[in-house]
Every structure is written in C-alpha cells, then in structure tokens.
N, C-alpha and C positions, 0 to 999 in steps of 0.2 A: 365717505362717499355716498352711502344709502343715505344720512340723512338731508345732502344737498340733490336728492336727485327727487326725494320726498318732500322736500318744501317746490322745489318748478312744479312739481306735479299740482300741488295745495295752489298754487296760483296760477297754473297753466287749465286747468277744467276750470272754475268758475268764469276765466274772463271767455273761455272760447264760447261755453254756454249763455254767458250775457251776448256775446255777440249773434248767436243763433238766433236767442230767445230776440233779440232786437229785431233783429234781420224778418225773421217770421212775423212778428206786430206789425214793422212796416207793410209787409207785402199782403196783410190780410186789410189793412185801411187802405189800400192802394183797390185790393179786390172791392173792398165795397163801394169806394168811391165811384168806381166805374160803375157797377152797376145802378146807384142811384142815378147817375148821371142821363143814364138808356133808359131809363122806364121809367116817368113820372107817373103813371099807374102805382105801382109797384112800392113808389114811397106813399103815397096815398095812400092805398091799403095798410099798410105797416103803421102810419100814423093813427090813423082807424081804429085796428087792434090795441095797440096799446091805449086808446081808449084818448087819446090828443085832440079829436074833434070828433063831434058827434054826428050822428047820421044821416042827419039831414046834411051837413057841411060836406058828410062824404060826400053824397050822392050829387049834389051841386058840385065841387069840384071835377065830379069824374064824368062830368056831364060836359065841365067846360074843356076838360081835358080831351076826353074823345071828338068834341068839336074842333076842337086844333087840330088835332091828329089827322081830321077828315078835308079841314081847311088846307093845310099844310101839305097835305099827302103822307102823312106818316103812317 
C-alpha cells in the first residue's frame, strides 16, 4: 500500500509543478507583452541599454516618438 501511494506521489508533484511552472511563464510573457505594447518609450529605451541601437538612433526615435504622442494626443 505505502509503495503505490509513493509512486502517485513521484508523479503527482512533478506534473502539478510543470503545470505551475507553465502556468507562471505564460502569465509573465502575457505581462510583458502588455507592457511593450503601452509604452513605445519604454521599448526604446530598453533597446538602447542593451546597446541594439546607438544614440544617435535613440534620440531620433524618441524624438519621432514623442512627436506622435503630441500628434495623436497621447
């Protein structure tokens, strides 16, 4: 009896934990999406830092960005 309640166990925690660990991945790329989505600043800058465009490219993007922003009403 203790050995068949020790093997559900052996494959009752790994899959509830995959399902977590799934569950939690999806909801943190669900958070970032949103957020790139609202702030094109915000990817800008981040693109920036990690060093993807240089500074001049920054500063012309964020220049055309805030132009819309002020076009648009945002």
């Amino acid at each position: 009896m203790m050995f068949g309640g020790g093997m559900l166990l052996a494959w009752l925690i790994p899959i509830v934990g995959g399902y977590f660990l799934i569950r939690y991945l999806v909801d943190q790329n669900k958070a970032q999406s949103r957020t790139d989505q609202a702030d094109p600043l915000t990817i800008l800058q981040r693109r920036y830092a990690t060093g993807e465009i240089t500074q001049q490219e920054f500063n012309e993007r964020k220049k055309d960005i805030l132009n819309a922003q002020t076009f648009f009403g945002g």
